[in-house]
VOSETOR-330554 format. One line per field, with one value per residue: residue number from 1; chain; x, y, z of N, C-alpha, C in turn. Coordinates in Angstrom, 3 decimals. Each point is the difference from the previous one (the first is absolute). Layout:
# residues N
seq = (NUM,...)
mol = (A,...)
n.x = (X,...)
n.y = (Y,...)
n.z = (Z,...)
ca.x = (X,...)
ca.y = (Y,...)
ca.z = (Z,...)
c.x = (X,...)
c.y = (Y,...)
c.z = (Z,...)
//
This chain:
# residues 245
seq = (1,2,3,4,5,6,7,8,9,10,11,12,13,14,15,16,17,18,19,20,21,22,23,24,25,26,27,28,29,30,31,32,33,34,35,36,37,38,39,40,41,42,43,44,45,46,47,48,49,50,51,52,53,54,55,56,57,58,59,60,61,62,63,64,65,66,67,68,69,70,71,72,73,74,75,76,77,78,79,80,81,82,83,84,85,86,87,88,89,90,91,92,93,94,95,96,97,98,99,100,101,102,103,104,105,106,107,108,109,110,111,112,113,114,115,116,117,118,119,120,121,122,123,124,125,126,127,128,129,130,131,132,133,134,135,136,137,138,139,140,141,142,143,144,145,146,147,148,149,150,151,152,153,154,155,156,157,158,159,160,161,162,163,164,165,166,167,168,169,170,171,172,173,174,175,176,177,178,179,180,181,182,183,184,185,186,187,188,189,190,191,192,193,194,195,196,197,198,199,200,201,202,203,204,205,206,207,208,209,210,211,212,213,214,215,216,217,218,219,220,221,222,223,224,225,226,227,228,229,230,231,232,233,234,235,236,237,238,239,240,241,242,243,244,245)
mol = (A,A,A,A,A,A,A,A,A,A,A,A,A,A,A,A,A,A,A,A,A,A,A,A,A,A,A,A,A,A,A,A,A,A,A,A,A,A,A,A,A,A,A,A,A,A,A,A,A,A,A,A,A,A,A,A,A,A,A,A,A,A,A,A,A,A,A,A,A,A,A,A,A,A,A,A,A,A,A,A,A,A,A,A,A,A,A,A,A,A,A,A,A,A,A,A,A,A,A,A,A,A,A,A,A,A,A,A,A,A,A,A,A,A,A,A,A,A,A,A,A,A,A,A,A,A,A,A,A,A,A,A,A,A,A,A,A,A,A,A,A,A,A,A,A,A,A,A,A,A,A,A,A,A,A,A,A,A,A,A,A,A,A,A,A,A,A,A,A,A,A,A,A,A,A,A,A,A,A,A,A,A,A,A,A,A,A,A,A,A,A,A,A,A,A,A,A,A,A,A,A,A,A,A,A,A,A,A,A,A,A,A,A,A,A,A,A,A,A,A,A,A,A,A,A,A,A,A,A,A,A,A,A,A,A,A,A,A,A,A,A,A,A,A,A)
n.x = (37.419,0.047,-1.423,-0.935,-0.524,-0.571,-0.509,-0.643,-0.858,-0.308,0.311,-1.681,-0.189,0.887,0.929,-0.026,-0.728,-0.244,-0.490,-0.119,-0.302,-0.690,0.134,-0.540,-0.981,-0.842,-0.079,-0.898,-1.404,0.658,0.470,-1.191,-1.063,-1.202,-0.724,-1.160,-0.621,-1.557,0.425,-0.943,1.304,0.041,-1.014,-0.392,0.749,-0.083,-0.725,-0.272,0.641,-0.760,-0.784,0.286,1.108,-0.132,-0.856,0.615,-1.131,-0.676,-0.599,-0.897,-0.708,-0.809,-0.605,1.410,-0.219,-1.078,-0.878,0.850,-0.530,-1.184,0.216,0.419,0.812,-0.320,-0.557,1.256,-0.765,-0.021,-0.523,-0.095,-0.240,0.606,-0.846,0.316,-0.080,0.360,1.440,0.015,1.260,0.216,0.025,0.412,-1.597,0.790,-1.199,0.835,-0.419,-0.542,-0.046,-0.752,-1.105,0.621,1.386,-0.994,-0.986,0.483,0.644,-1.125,-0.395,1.344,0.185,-1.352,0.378,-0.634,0.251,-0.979,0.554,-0.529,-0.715,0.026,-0.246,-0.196,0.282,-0.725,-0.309,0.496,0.570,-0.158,-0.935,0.625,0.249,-1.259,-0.763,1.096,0.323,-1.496,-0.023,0.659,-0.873,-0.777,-0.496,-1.327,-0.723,-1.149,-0.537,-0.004,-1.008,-0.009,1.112,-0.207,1.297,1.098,-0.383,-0.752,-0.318,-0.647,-1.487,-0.429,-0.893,0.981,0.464,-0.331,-0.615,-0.318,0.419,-0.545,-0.425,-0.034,0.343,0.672,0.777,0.109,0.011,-0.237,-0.152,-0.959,-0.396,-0.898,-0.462,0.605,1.280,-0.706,-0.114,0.019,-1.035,0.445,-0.632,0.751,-1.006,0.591,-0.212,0.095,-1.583,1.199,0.792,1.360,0.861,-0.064,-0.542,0.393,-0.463,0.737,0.276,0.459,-1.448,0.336,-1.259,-0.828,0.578,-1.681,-0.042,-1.176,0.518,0.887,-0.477,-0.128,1.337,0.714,-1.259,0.711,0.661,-0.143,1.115,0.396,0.435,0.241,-0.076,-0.110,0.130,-0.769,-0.171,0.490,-0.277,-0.844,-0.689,-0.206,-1.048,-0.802,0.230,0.238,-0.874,-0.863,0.439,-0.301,1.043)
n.y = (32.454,-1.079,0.623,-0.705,-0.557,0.046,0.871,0.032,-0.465,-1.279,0.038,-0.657,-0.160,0.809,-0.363,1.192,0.116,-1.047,0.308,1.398,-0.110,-0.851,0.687,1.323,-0.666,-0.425,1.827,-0.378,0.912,0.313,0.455,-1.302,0.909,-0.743,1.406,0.678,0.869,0.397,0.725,0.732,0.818,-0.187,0.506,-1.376,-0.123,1.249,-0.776,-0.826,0.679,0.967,-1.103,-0.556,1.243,-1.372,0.408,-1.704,-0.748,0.138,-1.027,0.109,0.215,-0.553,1.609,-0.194,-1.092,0.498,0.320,-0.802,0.261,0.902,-0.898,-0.960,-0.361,-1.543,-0.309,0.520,-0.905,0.955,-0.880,0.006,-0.995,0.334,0.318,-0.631,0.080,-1.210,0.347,0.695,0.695,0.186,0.697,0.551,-0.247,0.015,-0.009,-0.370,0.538,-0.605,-1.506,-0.405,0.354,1.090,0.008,-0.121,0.435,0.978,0.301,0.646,0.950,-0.226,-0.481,1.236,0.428,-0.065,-0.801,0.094,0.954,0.314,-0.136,1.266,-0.418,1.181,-1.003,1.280,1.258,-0.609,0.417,-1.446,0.377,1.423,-0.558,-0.370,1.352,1.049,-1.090,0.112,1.476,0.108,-0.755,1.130,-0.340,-0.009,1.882,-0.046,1.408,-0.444,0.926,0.535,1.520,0.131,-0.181,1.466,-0.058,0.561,-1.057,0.084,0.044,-0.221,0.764,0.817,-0.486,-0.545,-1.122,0.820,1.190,-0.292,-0.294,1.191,0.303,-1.328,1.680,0.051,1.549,-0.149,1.557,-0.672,0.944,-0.072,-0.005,1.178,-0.688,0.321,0.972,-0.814,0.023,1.331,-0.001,0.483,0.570,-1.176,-0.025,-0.527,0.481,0.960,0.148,-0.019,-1.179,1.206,0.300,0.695,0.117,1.017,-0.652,1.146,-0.325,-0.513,0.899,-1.063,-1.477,-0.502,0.733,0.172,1.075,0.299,-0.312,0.678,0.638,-0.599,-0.324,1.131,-0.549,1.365,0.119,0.210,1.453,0.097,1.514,-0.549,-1.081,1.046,-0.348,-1.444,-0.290,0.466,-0.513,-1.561,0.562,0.419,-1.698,-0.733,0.754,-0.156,-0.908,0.696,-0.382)
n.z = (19.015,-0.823,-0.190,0.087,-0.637,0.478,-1.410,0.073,-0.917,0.832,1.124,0.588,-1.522,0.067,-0.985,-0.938,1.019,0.081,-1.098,0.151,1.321,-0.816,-0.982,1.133,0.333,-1.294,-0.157,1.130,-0.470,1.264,-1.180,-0.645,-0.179,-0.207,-0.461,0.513,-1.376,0.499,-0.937,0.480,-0.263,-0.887,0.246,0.632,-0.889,-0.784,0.599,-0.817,-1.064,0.397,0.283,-1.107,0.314,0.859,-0.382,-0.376,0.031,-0.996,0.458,-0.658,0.251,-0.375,-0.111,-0.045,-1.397,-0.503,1.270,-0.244,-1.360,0.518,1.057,-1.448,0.968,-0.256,-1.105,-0.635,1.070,-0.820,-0.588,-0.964,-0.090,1.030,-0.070,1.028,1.489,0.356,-0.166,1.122,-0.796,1.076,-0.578,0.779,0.376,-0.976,-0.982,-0.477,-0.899,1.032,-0.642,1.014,-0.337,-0.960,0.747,1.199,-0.806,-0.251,0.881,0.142,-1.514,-0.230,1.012,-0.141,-0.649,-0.893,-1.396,0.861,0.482,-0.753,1.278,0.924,1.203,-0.369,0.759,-0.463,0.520,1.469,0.945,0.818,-0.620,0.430,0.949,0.486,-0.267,1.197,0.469,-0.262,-0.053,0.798,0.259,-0.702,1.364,-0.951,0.864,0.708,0.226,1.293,0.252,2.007,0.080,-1.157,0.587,-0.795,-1.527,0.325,-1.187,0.885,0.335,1.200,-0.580,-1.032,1.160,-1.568,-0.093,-1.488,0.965,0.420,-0.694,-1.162,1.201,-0.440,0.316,1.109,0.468,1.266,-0.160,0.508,1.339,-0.143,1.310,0.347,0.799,0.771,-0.744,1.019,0.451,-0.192,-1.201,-1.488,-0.206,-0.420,-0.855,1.597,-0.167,-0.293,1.555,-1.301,-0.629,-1.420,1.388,-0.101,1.079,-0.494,1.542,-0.462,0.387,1.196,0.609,-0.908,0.486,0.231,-1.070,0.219,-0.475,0.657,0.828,-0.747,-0.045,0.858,0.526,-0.782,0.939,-0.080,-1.074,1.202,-0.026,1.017,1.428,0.651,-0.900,-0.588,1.293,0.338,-1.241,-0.201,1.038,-0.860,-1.075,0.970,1.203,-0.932,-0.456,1.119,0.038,-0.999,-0.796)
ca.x = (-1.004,-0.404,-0.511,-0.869,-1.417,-1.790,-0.824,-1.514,-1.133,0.647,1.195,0.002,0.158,1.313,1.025,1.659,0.937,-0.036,0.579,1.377,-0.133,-0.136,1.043,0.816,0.369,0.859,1.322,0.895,0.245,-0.390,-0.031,-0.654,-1.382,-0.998,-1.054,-0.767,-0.184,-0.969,-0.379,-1.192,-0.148,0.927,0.685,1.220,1.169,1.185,-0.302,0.335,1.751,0.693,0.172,1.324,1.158,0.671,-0.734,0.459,-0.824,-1.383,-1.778,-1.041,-1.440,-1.303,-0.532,0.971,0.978,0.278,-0.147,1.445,0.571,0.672,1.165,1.558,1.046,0.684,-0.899,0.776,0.456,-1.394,-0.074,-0.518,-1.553,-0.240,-0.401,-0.424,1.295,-0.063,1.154,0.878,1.634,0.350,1.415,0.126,-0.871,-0.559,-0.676,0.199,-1.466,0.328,-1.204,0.600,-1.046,-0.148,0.818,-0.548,-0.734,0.614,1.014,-0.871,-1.115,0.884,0.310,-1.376,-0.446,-0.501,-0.377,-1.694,0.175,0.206,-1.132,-0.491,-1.010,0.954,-1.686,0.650,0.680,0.681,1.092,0.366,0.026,1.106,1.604,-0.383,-0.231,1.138,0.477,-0.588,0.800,1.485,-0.467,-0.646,-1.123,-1.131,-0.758,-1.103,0.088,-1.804,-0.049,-1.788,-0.129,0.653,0.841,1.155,0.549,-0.884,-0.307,-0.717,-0.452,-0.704,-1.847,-0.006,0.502,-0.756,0.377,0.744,1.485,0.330,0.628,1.504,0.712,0.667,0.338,-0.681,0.642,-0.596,1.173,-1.047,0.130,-1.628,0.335,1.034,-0.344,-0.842,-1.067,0.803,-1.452,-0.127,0.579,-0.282,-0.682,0.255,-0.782,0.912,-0.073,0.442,1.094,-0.082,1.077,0.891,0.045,0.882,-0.434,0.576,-0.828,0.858,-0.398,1.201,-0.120,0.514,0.893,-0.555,-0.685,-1.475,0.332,0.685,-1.171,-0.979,0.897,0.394,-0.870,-0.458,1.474,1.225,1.219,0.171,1.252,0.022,0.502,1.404,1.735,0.715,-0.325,1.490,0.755,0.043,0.791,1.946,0.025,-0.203,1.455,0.826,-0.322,0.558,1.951,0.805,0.651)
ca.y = (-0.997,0.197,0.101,-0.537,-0.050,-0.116,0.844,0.188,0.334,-0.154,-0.583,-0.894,-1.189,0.369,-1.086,0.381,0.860,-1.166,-0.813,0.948,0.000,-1.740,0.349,0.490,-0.923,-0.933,-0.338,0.747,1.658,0.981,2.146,0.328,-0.462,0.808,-0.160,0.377,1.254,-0.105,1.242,0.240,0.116,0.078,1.555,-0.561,-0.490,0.811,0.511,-1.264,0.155,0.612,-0.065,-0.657,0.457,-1.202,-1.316,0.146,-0.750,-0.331,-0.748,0.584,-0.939,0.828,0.221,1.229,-0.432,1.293,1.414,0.606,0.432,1.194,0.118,-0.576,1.049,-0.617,-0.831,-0.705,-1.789,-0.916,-0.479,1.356,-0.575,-0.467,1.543,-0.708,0.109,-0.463,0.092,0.874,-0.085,0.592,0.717,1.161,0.700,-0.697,-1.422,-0.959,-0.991,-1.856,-0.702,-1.347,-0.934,-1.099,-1.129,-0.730,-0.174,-1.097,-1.383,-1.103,-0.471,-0.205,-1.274,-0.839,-0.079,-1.378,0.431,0.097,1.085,0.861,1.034,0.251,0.892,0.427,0.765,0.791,0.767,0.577,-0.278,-1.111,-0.425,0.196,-1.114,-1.365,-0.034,-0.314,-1.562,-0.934,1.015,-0.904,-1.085,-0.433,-0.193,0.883,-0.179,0.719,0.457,-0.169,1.058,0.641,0.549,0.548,1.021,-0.544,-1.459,-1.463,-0.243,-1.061,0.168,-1.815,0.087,-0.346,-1.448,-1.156,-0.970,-0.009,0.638,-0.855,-1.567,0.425,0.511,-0.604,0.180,0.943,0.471,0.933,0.771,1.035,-0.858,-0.794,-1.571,0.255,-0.653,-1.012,-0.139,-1.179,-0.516,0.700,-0.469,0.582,-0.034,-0.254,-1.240,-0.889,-1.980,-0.096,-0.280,-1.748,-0.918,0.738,1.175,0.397,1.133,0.736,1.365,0.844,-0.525,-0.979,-0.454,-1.493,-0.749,-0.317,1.030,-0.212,0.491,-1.524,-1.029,0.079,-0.645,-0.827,-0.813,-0.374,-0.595,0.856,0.330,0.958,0.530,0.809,1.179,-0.346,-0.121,1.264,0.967,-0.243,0.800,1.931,0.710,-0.452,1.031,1.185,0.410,0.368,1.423,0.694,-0.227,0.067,1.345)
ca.z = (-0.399,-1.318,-0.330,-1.389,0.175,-0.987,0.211,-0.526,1.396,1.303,-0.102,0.476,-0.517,-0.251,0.051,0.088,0.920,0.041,-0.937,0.082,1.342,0.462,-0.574,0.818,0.958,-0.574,-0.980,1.215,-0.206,0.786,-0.810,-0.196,0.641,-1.259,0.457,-0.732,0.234,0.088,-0.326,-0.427,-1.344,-0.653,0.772,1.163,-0.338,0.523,1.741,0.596,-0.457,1.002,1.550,0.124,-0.809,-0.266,-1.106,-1.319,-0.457,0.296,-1.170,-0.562,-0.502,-0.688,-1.975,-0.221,-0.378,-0.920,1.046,0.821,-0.402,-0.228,1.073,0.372,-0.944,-1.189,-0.893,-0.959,0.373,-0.231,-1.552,-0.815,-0.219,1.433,1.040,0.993,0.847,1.096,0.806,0.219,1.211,0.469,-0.268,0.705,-0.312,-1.131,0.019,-1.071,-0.367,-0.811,0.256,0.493,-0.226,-1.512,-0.038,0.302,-0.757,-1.299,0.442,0.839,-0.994,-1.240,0.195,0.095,-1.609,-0.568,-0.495,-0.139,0.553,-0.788,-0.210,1.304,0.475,1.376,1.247,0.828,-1.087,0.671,-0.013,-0.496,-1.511,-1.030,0.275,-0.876,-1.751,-1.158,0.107,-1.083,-1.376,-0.547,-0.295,-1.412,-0.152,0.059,0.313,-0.132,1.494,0.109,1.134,-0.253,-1.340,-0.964,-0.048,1.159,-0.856,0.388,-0.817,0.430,1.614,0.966,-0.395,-1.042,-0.007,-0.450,0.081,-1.362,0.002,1.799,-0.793,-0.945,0.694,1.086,1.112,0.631,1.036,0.709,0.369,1.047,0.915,0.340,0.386,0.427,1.487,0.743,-0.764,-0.863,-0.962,-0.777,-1.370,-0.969,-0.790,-1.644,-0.615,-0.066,-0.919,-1.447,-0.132,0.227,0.795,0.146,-0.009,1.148,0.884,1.156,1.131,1.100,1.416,0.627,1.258,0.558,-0.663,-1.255,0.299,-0.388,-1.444,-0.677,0.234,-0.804,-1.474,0.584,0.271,-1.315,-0.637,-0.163,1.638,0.693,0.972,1.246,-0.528,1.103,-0.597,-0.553,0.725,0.449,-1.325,0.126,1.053,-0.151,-0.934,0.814,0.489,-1.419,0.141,1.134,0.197,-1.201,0.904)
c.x = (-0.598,-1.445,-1.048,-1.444,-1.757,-0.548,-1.375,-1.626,-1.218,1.062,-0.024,0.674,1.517,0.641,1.524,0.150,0.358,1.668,1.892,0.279,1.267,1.522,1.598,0.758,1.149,1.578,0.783,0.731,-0.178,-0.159,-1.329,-1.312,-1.055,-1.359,-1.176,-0.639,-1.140,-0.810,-1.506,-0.469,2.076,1.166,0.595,0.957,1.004,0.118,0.872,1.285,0.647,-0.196,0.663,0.859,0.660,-0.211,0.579,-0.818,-1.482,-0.404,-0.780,-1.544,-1.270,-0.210,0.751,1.438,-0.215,-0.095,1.677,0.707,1.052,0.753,0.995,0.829,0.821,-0.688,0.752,0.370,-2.164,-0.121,-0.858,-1.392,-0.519,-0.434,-0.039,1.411,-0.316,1.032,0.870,1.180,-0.036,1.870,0.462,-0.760,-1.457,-0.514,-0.318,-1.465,0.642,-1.473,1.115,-0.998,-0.402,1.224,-0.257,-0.980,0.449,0.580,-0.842,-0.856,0.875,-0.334,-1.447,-0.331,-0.381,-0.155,-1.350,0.421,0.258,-1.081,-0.200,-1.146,0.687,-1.528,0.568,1.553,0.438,1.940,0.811,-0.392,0.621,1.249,-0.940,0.264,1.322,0.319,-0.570,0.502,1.159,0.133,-0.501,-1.732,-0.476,-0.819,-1.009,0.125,-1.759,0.239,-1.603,-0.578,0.708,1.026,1.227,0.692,-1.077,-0.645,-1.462,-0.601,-0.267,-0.937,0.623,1.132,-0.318,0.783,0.959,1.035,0.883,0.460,0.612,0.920,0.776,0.775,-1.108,0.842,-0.575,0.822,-0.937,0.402,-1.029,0.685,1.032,-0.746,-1.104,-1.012,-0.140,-1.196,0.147,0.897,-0.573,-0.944,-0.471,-1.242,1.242,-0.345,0.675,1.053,0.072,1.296,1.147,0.152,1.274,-0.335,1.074,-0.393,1.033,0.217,0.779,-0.593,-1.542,0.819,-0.781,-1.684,-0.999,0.091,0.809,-0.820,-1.000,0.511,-0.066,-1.090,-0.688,1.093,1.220,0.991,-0.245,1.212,-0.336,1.216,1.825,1.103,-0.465,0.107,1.579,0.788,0.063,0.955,1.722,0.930,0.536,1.474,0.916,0.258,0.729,1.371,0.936,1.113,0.312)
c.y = (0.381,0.107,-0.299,0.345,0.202,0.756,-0.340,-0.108,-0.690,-1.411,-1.589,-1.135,-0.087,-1.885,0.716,0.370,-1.926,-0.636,0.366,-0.318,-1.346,-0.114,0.236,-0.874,-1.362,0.339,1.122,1.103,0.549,1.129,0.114,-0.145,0.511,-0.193,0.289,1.235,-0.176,1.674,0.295,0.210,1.034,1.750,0.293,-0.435,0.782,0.729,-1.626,-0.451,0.895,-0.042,-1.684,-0.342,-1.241,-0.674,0.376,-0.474,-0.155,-0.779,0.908,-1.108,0.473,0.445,1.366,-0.432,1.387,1.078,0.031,0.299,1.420,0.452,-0.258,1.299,-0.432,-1.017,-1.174,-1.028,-0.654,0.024,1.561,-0.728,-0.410,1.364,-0.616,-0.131,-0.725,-0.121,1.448,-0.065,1.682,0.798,1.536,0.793,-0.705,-1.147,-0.658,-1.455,-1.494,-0.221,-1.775,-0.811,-0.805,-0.929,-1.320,-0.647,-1.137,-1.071,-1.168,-0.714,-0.556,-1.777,-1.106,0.519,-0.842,0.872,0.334,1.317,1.258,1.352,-0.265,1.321,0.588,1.160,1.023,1.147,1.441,0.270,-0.853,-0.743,0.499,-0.563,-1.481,0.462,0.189,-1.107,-0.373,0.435,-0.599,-1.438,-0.392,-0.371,1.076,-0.458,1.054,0.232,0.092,0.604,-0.016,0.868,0.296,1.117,-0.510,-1.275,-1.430,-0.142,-1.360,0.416,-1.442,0.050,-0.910,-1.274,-1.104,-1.339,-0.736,0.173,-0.388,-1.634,0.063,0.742,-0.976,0.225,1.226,0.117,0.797,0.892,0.896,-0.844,-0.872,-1.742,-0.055,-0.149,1.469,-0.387,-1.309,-0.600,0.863,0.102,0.852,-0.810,-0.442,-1.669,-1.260,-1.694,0.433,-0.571,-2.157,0.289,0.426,1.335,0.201,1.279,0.126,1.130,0.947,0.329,-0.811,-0.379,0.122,-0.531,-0.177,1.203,-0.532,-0.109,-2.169,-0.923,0.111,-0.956,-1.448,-0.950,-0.265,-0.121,0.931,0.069,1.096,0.550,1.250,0.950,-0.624,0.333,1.192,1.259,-0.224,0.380,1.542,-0.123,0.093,0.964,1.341,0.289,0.034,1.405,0.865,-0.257,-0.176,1.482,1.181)
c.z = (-1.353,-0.028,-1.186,0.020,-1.240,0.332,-0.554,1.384,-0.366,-0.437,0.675,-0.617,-0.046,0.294,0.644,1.508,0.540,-0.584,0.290,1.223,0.121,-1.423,0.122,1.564,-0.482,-0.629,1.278,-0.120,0.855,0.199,-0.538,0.545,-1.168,1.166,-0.953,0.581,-0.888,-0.582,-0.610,-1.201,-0.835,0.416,1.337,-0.457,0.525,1.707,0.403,-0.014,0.518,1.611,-0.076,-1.099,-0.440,-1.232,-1.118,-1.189,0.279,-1.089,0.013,-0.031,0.335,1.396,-0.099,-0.758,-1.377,0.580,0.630,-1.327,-0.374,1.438,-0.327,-1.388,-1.274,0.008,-0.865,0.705,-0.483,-1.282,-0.422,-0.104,1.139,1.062,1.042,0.767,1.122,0.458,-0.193,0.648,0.376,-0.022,0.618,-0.230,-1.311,0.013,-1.378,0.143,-1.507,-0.224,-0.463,0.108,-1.338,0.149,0.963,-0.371,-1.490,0.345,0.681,-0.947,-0.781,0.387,-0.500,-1.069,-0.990,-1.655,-0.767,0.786,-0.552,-0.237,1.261,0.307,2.000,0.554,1.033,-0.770,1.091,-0.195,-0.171,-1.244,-0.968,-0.086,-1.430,-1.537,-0.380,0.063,-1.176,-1.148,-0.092,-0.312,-0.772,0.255,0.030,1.354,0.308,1.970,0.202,1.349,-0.327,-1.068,-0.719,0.254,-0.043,-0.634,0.244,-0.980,0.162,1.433,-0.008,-0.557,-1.401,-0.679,-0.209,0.762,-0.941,0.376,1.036,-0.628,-0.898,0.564,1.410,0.774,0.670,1.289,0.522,1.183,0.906,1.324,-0.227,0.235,1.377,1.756,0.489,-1.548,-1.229,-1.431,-1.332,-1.321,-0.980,-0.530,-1.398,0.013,0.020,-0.605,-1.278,0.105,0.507,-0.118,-1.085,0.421,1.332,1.219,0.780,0.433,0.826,1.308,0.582,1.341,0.492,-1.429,-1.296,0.140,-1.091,-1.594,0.046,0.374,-1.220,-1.260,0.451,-0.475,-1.963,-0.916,-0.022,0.778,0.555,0.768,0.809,-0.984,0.929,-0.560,-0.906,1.054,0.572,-1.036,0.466,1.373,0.191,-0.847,0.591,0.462,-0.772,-0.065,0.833,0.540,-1.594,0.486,-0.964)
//
């Protein structure tokens, strides 16, 4: 039995053990099963690979897409501007670190682009925001990182977020959970009477379908996109990955 699975903590909101399950049923895999693995913190890893020798594959997700870095034994499947690993293969022992989150990503922002897009604001300056800034870097848009504090590349806190910058800035992405099921009421923090009807909010968030952050855009004209189709990107990404021979 082939072996898969998610690491990070906690693991309620998890799509993939779902998504792979209902995958596997459809393309009538019976070698494989993915579950999820729920670790406290990042120094269970190597207790967890070895009480199952099976696994050829793991996701990664917050908040251990840069803390699994110094576990994997080969780095060279991640962009050089990309510190961030949310997909591991598993190889006789070895753990080859990907990130499959900037190719879902892009593939999901390439289609809603507009040309008034050219200056973003990316909320939040965790793990998953390093998959967004490289996308925008290769893209050409400029943008500015707004975090509580000042660290860590964040060029902007919530205190010091004008309304000025929040309306010369028509995309915005938000790469924090805040909003995420049960905590559904809950939203970044930005001066949203700036945003109007060219702005674009994408939210990385996926569950719920429409998360507070987009209700906000929404009602003052902006488009809005859920985290879904880049999260089915990465994962489609992942198995790519993991069955290359």
């Amino acid at each position: 039995m082939r072996l898969f699975g998610l690491i990070g903590y906690p693991l309620s909101h998890s799509f993939s053990k779902n998504y792979f399950t209902h995958k596997f049923e459809v393309e009538r895999r019976t070698d494989c099963r993915y579950e999820l693995f729920p670790i406290a913190n990042i120094g269970k890893l190597p207790e967890l690979l070895q009480n199952h020798p099976e696994l050829e594959g793991l996701n990664v997700t917050i908040p251990y897409k840069q803390d699994v870095l110094p576990y994997l034994h080969d780095t060279s499947g991640l962009p050089a501007a990309l510190q961030a690993c949310n997909c591991i293969r598993i190889r006789q022992g070895r753990l080859e670190g990907f990130n499959t989150d900037y190719i879902g990503f892009e593939n999901s922002l390439r289609p809603l682009l507009q040309p008034q897009h050219t200056k973003a604001l990316v909320l939040g300056n965790g793990g998953a925001s390093k998959a967004v800034m490289y996308v925008l870097s290769k893209l050409g848009i400029a943008y500015e990182v707004v975090s509580r504090k000042l660290h860590d590349g964040s060029t902007l806190t919530y205190d010091g977020l004008t309304a000025d910058m929040v309306s010369s800035h028509s995309l915005i992405i938000n790469t924090t959970p805040l909003g995420t099921y049960p905590n559904v009421l809950e939203r970044p923090l930005i001066p949203y009477d700036a945003v109007g009807s060219n702005h674009l909010l994408y939210d990385l968030v996926y569950n719920p379908e429409q998360t507070q952050f987009m209700k906000e855009g929404a009602i003052r004209g902006a488009a809005t996109k859920n985290g879904y189709d880049m999260l089915v990107g990465q994962a489609e990404a992942a198995w790519r990955i993991w069955n290359e021979v």
